[in-house]
N, C-alpha and C positions, 0 to 999 in steps of 0.2 A: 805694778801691773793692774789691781783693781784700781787705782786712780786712774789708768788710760780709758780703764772699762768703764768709770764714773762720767767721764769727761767728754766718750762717745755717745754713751745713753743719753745724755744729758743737751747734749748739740742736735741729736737726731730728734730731740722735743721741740726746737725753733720751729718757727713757722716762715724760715726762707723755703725757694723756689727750690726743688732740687738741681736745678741746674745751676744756680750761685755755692751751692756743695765742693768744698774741695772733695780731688780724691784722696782715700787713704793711701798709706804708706803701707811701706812693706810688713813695717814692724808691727801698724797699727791692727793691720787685717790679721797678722797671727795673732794678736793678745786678743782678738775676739773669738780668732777661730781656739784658742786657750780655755779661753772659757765655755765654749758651748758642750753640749753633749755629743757630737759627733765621737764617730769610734779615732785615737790618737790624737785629741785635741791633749790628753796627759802627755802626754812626750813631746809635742808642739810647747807648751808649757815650759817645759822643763828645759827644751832647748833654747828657750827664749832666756832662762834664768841666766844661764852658764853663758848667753849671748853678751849678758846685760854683765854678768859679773868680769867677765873677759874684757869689756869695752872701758870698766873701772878700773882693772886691774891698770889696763895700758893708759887713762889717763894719769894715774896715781905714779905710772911711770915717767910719763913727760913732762910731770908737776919735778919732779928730781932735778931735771938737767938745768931748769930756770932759776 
């Protein structure tokens, strides 16, 4: 999650137009909204972990059947 958070800070420092800007993704706008201080940005966090752990869990299951 901080390396999404590294990877956005880090892109918002170019010097493109913002309209050659992709948009974020769904995932990408939670793990920012994860990070800030807004009130429930912890529980956005934490649902993203269990999102992220969940998405492993099922590819470690599809890794099985090959």
């Amino acid at each position: 999650m901080t390396v999404a958070l590294l990877g956005l800070s880090l892109s918002a420092c170019g010097s493109s137009s913002s309209s050659s800007r992709q948009p974020l993704t769904e995932h990408q706008r939670d793990s920012v909204i994860a990070g800030s201080t807004l009130p429930g940005a912890a529980t956005v966090g934490k649902a993203l972990e269990h999102q992220d752990d969940a998405t492993q869990r099922a590819a470690s299951l599809d890794s099985l059947t090959q």
